[in-house]
MILO-837032 format. One line per field, with one value per residue (C-alpha): x, y, z; residue in three letters; residue number from 1. Coordinates in nm, 3 decimals, always signed. Layout:
REM MILO-837032
u	[X;...]
v	[Y;...]
w	[Z;...]
code	[ALA;...]
pos	[NUM;...]
***
This chain:
REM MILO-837032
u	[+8.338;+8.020;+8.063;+7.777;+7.597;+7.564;+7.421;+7.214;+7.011;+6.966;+6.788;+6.562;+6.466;+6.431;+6.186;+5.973;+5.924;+5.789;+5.556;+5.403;+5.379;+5.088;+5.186;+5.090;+4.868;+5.154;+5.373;+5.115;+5.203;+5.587;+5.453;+5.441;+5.064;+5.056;+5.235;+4.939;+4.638;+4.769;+4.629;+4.282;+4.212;+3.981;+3.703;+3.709;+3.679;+3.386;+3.167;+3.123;+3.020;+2.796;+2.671;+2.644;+2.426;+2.219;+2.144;+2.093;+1.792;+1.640;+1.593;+1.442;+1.137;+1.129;+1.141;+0.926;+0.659;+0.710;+0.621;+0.267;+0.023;-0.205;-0.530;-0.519;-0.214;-0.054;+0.306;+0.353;+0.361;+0.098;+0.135;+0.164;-0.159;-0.448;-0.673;-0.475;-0.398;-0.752;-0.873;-0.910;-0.675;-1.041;-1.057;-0.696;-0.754;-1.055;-0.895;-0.617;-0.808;-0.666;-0.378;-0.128;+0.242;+0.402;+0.147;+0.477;+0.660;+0.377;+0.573;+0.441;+0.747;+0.719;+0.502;+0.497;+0.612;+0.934;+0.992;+1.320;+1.296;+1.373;+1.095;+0.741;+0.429;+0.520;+0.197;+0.211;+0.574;+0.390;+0.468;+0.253;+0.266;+0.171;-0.062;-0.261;-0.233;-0.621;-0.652;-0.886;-1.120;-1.253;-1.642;-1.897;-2.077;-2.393;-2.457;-2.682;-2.989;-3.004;-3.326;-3.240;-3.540;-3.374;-3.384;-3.586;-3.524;-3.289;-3.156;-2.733;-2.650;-2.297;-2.250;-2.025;-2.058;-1.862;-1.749;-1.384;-1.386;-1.505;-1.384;-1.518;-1.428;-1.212;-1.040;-0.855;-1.006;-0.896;-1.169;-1.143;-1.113;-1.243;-0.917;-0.971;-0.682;-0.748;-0.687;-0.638;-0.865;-0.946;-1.305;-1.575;-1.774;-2.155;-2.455;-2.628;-2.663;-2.898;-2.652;-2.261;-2.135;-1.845;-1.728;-1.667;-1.314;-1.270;-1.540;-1.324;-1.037;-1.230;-1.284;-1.616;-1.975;-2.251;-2.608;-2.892;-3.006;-3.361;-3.515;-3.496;-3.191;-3.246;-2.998;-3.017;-3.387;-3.527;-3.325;-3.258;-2.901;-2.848;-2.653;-2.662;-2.437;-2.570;-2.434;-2.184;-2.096;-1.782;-1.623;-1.405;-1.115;-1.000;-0.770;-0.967;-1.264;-1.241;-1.473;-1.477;-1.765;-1.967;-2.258;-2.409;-2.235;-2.407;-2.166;-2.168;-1.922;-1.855;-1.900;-1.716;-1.439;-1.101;-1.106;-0.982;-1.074;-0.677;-0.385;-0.485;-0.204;-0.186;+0.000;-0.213;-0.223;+0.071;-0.129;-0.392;-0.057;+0.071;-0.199;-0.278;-0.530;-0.804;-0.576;-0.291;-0.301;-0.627;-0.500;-0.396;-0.622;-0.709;-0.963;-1.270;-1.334;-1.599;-1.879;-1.972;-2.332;-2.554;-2.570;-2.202;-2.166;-2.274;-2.006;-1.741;-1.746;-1.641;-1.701;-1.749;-1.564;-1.244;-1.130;-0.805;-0.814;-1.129;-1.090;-1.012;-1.223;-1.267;-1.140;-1.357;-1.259;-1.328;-1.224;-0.995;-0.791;-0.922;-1.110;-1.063;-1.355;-1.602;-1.517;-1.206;-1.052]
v	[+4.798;+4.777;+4.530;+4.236;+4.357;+4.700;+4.495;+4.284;+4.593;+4.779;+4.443;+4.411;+4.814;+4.805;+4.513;+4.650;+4.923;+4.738;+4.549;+4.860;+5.041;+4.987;+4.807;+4.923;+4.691;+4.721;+4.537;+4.310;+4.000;+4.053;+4.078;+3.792;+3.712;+3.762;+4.124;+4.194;+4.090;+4.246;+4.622;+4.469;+4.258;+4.484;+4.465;+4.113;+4.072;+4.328;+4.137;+3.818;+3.984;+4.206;+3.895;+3.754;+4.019;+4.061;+3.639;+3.722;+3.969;+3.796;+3.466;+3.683;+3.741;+3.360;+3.229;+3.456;+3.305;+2.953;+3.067;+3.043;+2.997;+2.655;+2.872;+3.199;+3.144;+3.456;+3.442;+3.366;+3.093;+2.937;+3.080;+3.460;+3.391;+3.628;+3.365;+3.114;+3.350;+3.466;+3.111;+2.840;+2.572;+2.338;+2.560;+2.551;+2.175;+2.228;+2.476;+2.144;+1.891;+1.819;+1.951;+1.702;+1.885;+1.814;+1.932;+1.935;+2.262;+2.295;+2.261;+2.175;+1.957;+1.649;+1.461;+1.496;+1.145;+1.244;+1.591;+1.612;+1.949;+1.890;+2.101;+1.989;+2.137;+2.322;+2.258;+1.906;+1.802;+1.599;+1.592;+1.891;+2.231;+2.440;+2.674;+2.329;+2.208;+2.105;+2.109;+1.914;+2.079;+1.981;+1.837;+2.010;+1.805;+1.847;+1.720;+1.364;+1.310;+1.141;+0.965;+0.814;+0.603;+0.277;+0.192;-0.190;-0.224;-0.036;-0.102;-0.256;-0.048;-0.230;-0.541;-0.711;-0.740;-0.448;-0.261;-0.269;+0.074;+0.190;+0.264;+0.279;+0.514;+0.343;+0.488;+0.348;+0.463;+0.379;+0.234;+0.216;-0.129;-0.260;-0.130;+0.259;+0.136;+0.256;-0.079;+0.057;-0.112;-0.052;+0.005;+0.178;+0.453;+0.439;+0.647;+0.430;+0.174;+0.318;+0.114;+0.104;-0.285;-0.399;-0.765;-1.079;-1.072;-0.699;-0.699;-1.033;-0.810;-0.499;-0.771;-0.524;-0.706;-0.712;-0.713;-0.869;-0.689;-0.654;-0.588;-0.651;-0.571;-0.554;-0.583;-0.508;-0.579;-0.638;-0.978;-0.994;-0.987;-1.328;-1.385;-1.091;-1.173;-0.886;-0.486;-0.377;+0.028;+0.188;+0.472;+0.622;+0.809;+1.034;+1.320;+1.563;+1.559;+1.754;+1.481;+1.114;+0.961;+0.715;+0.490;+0.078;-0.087;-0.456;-0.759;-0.959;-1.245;-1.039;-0.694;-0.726;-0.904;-0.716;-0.372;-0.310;-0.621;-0.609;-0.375;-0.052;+0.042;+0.392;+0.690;+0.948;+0.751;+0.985;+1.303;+1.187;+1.011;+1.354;+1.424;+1.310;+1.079;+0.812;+0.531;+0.548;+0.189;+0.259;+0.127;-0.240;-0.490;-0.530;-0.671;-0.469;-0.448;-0.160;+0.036;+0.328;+0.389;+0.677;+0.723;+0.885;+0.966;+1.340;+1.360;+1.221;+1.368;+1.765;+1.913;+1.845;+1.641;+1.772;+1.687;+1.619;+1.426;+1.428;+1.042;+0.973;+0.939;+1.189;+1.301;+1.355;+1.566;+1.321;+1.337;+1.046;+1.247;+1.217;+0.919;+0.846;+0.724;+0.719;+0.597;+0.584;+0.521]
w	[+0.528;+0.776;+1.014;+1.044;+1.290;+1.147;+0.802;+1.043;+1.219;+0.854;+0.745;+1.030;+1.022;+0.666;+0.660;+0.980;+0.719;+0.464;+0.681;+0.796;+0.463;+0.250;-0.074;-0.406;-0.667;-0.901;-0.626;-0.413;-0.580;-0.515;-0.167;+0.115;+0.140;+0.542;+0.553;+0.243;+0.357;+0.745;+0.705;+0.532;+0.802;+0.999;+0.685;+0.666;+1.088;+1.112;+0.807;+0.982;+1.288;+1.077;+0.932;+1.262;+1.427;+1.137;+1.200;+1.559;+1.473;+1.231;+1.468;+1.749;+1.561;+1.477;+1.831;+1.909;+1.642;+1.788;+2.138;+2.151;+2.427;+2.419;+2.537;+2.381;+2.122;+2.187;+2.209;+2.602;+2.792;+2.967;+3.279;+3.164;+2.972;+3.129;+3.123;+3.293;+3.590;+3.665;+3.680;+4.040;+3.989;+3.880;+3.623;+3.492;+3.472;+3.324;+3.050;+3.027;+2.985;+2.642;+2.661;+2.612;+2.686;+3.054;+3.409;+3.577;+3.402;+3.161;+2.884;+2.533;+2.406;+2.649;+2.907;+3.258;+3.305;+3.076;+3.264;+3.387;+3.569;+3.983;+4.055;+4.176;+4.384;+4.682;+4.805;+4.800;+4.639;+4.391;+4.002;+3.931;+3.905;+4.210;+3.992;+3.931;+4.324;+4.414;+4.813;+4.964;+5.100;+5.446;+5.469;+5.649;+5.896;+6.054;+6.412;+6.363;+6.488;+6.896;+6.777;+6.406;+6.262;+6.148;+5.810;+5.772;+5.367;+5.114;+4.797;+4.732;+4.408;+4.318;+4.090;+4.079;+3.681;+3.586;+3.308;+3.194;+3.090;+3.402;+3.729;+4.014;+4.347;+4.576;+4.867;+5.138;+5.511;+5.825;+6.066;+6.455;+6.568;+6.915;+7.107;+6.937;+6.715;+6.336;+6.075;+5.727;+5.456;+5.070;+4.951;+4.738;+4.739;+4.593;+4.642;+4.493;+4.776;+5.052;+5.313;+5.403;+5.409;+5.585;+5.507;+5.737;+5.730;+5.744;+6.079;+6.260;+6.219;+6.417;+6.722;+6.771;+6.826;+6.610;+6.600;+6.399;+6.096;+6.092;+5.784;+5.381;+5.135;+4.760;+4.474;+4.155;+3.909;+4.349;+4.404;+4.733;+4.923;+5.074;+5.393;+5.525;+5.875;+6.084;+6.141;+6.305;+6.437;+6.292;+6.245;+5.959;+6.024;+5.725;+5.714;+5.555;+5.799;+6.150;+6.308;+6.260;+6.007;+6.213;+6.073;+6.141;+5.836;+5.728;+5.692;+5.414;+5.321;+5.008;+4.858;+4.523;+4.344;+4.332;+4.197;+3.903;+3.748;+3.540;+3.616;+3.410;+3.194;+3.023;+2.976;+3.150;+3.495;+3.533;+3.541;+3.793;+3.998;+4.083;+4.319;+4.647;+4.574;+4.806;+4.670;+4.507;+4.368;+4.207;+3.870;+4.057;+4.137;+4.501;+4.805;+4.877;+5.275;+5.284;+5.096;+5.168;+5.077;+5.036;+5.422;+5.460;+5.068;+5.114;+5.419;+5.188;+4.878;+4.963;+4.587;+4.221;+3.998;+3.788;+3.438;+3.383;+3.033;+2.781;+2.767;+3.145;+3.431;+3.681;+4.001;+4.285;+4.603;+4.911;+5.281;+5.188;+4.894;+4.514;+4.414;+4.026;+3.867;+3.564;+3.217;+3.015;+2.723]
code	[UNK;UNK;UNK;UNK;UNK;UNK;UNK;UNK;UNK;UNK;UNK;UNK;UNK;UNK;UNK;UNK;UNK;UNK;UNK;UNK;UNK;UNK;UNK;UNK;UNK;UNK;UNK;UNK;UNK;UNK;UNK;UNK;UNK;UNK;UNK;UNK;UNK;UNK;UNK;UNK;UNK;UNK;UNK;UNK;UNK;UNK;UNK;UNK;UNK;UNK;UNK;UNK;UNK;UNK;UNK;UNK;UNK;UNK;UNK;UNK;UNK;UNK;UNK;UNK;UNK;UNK;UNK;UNK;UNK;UNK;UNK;UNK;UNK;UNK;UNK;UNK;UNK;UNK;UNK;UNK;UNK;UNK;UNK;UNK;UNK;UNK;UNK;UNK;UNK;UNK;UNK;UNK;UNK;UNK;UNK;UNK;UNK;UNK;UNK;UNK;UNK;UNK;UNK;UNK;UNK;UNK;UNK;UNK;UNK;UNK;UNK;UNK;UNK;UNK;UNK;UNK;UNK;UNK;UNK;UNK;UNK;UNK;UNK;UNK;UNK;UNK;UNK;UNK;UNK;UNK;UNK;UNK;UNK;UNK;UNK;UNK;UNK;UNK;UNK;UNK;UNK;UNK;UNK;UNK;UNK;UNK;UNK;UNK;UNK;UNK;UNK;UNK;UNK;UNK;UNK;UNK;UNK;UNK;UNK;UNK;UNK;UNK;UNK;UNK;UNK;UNK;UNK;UNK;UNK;UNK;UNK;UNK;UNK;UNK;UNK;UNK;UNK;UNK;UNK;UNK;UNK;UNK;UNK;UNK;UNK;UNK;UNK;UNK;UNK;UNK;UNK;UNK;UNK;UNK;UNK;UNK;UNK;UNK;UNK;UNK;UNK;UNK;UNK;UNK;UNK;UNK;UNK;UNK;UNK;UNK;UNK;UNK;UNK;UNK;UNK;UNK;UNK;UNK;UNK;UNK;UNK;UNK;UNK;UNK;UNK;UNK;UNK;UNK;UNK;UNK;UNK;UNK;UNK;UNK;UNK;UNK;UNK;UNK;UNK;UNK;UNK;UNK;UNK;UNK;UNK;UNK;UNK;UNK;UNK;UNK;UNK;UNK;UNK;UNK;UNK;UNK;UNK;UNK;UNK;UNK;UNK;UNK;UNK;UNK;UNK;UNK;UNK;UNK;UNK;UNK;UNK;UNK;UNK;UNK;UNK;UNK;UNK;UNK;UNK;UNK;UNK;UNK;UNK;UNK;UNK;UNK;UNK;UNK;UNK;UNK;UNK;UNK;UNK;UNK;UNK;UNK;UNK;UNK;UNK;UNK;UNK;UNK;UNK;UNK;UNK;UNK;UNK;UNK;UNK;UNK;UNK;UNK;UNK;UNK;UNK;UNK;UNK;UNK;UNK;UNK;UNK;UNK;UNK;UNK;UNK;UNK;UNK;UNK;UNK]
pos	[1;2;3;4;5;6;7;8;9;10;11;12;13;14;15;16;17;18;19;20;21;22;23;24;25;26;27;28;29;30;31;32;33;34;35;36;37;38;39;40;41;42;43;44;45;46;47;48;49;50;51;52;53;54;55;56;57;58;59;60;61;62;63;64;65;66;67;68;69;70;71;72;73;74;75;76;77;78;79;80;81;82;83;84;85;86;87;88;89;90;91;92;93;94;95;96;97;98;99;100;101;102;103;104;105;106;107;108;109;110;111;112;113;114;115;116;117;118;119;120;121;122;123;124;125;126;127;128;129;130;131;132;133;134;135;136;137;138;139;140;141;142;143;144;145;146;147;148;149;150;151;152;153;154;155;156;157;158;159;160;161;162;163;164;165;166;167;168;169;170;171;172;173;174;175;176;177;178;179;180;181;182;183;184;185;186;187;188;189;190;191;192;193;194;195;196;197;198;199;200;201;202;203;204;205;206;207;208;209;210;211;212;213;214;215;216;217;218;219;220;221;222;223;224;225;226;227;228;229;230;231;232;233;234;235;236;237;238;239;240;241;242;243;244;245;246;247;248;249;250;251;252;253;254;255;256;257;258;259;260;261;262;263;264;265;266;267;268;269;270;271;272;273;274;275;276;277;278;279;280;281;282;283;284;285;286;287;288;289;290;291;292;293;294;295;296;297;298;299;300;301;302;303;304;305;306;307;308;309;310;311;312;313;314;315;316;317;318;319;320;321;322;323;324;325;326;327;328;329]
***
């Protein structure tokens, strides 16, 4: 008789065999499923990943159709588009003034306030992209007359009855005071007033002497400005000017009430946030110290105003940053 382990090594070589042979139909249900279904497992592994290629071609062509530019609606992004690259960073505002996707990234699918890239302008590491960084540009100035002819009557073109949906240019300008120390105050910017004013409080703190104001000032349908307090010499300090701007301002108790009249709330304050603007607080209410008329305007005021949102106001290159103002919505 064979001994055990004779009869246990015939088992185990006979049934290696039969997991290796292929099994007839006639016998495949005699047959443990696993050992079966073992040599036709290569055809059912390669028809998912058939399948699964076959998936991946078909959705490149789709992502591909939901990539499309917002100027020319090719499928690119924005800043492959042709006519994005050939244009000044004004004009890329310009060409996105309605667009409504993030300024940061330029992304169509969120707003810049909800952008949660870490990158910014490396221009300026504000909340913009750099292709859409506006530098200031510096003001020319000319060399003033030694001999000006004083001015005896001009016109005040602010009231002080103003618009809610408007605002109005305010920077904030440091001004020498008696000492050569610059004070940092908040004010306007009109051409519409043929003088700069300066007001009681803001000249006290300056410590510099005035003189008497000779001659007429008219407000608004002719009435005349009362209590005019005299004029005093100043001189502006901004960081986009080589030279300091230097006229006679005329003190008044009072230019205007705070500006804004109510804290501005909106969405798109964002946008115009993420550049370095005359005053950053522009959508909080605050003390007017100066106006500057139409004497310094043209010294200010270094180019033409930019678009960022159809229903916003503008922005207006200055030698004190951007001032934000006209109508909005």
């Amino acid at each position: 008789f064979p001994k055990f382990t004779d009869l246990r090594d015939f088992v185990q070589k006979r049934l290696h065999v039969l997991q290796m042979t292929p099994v007839s139909p006639s016998v495949k249900s005699e047959t443990p499923k696993s050992p079966v279904k073992f040599p036709k497992s290569p055809n059912k592994i390669s028809k998912p990943v058939t399948q699964s290629a076959l998936m991946a071609r078909s959705s490149e062509p789709q992502a591909a159709a939901k990539l499309r530019c917002y100027l020319c609606r090719d499928a690119h992004a924005i800043l492959k588009c042709p006519q994005f690259q050939k244009s000044t960073p004004a004009q890329r505002l310009e060409l996105l003034r309605r667009f409504d996707g993030c300024r940061n990234c330029l992304a169509t699918t969120h707003r810049t306030k909800d952008c949660t890239s870490s990158g910014s302008c490396r221009e300026c590491h504000k909340r913009h992209h750099t292709e859409l960084h506006l530098p200031v540009a510096p003001a020319a100035h000319s060399p003033q007359a030694e001999d000006p002819q004083p001015n005896n009557s001009g016109f005040a073109g602010t009231s002080t009855h103003l618009n809610a949906g408007v605002l109005l240019s305010t920077v904030v300008a440091r001004i020498q005071d008696a000492n050569g120390k610059p004070l940092e105050f908040r004010g306007i910017l009109d051409a519409g007033s043929h003088f700069s004013f300066l007001t009681e409080d803001c000249a006290r703190r300056l410590r510099k002497s005035s003189r008497p104001f000779q001659g007429a000032i008219a407000g608004v349908n002719h009435s005349p400005l009362q209590q005019v307090k005299g004029q005093i010499n100043i001189t502006f300090h901004a960081p986009g000017s080589a030279t300091p701007l230097e006229t006679d301002a005329i003190i008044v108790p009072s230019i205007t009430p705070p500006l804004p009249q109510s804290t501005l709330v909106s969405g798109m304050w964002e946008d115009y946030l993420s550049y370095s603007l005359s005053d950053p607080n522009f959508t909080k209410p605050g003390p007017i110290a100066f106006l500057i008329g139409a004497d310094l305007y043209a010294d200010v005021v270094t180019g033409a105003p930019i678009t960022l949102h159809e229903e916003g106001p503008r922005l207006m290159p200055t030698v004190f940053g951007y001032a934000v103002m006209g109508r909005y919505t």
